[in-house]
N, C-alpha and C positions, 0 to 999 in steps of 0.2 A: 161629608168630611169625617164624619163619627161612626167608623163603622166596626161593629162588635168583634167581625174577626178580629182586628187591630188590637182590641182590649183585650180579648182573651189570649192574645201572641205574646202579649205582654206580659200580661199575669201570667200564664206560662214561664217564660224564661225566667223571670224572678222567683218563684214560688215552688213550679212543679219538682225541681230536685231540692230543691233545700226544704219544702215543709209536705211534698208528697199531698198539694193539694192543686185543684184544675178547678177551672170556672166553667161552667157548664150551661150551655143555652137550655131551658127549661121551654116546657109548654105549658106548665099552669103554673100555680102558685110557688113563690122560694121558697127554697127548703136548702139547711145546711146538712148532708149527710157524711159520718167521716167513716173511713176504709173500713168493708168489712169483708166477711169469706167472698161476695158477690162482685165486687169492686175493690181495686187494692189501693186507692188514693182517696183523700177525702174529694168531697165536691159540694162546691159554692153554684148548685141551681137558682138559676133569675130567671125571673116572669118573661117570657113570652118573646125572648129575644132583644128587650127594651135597653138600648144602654142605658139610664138612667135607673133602671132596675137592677144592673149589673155594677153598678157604684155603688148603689144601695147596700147590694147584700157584701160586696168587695168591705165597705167599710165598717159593717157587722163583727167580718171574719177579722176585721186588724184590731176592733176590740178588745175581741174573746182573746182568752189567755189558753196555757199549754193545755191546760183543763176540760175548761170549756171546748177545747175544738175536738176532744175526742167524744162529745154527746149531740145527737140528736137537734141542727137545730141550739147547737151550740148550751142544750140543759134548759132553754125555756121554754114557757108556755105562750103562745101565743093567747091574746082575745082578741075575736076579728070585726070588723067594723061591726058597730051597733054599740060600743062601750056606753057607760053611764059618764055622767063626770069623775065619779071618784075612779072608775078604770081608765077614763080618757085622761086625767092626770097622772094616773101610775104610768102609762104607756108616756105619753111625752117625757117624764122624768129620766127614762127608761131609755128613750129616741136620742134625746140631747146632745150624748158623744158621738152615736154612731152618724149622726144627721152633721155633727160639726167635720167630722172625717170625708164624709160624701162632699159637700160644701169644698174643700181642702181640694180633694180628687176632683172635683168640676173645675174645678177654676186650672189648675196643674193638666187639665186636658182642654182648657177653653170651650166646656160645655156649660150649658145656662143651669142653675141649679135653682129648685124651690122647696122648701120643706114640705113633708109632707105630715098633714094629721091625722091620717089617713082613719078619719069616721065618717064618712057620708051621712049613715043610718043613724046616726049615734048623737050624742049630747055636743053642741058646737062650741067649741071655744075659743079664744084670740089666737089665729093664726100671729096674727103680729109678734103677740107679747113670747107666744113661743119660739118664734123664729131672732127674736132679740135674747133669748137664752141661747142658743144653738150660734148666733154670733159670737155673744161670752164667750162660750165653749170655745169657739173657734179659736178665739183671741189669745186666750188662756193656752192651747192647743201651739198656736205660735209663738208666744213667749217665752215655752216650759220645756217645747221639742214635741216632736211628734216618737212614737216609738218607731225599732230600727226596721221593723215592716212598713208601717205608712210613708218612713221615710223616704226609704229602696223605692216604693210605687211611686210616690209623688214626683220625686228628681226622675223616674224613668216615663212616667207620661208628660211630665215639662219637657224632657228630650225629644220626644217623640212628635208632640204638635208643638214645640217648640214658644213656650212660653217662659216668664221670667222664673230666674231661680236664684236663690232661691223664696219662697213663696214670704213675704210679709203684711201685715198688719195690716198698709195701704193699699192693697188687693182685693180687701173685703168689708169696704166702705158699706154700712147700713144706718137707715135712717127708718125710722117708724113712720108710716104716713102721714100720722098727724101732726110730726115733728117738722117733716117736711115742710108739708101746707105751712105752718105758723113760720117755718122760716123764709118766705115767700114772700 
């Protein structure tokens, strides 16, 4: 049902003439690179062909501002699994929007979405407690408006798999596990 050509056709018609950037199936690691002598558009590379990798980095790029989309990677530094805690909390704080945007774009495509902490190697922390921030976010995110890029994307893959529009509050029902059980 989800298959990447369809998201990248997507992304295309919305984006490739108006911001001169293209979603690009990657073979290793994302990288956001914008247009240089070598390549005349920017490009949103995802991991390995994964749509869930390509929401990922999609909701990155609706972030970044006019700024940031003309640097490398969008001007960050990555630190890659293995963080400490005080890195694994700088990267979650960091994650928040882009992870509530992806969240936003799964559901507006009817794919299953789950945060990512992405430290295997590294210091573990509450997935939960983070994935209840990244809800906020979300919430906040639909009561406030999305910007008029997320917006464009969302209403056009609601079009596409044909889901509700537009996207409300009651959509992204979350409950912490333990909240659950005790309400049982």
């Amino acid at each position: 049902m989800h298959q990447i050509a369809d998201l990248i056709s997507i992304f295309e018609t919305i984006f490739y003439q108006s911001h001169n950037t293209r979603l690009i199936k990657g073979v290793h690691e994302p990288i956001y690179t914008p247009a240089n002598a070598d390549t005349p558009y920017h490009q949103i590379v995802f991991a390995h062909g994964f749509y869930a990798s390509a929401l990922h980095e999609i909701a990155h790029w609706l972030v970044a501002g006019d700024k940031r989309r003309l640097l490398e990677d969008y001007g960050y530094w990555y630190c890659p699994d293995g963080r400490d805690k005080a890195q694994q909390a700088e990267f979650e704080a960091v994650e928040v929007k882009p992870q509530a945007i992806e969240w936003a774009l799964s559901v507006a495509a009817s794919f299953e979405f789950n945060v990512s902490v992405d430290n295997l190697n590294g210091e573990q922390t509450c997935r939960f407690d983070f994935q209840k921030r990244v809800h906020q976010q979300l919430l906040q995110l639909i009561k406030n408006g999305f910007n008029p890029r997320t917006t464009a994307l969302l209403k056009a893959l609601s079009d596409f798999y044909n889901t509700p529009w537009p996207l409300t509050a009651t959509q992204f029902v979350w409950q912490h596990p333990q909240e659950f059980s005790n309400a049982v």
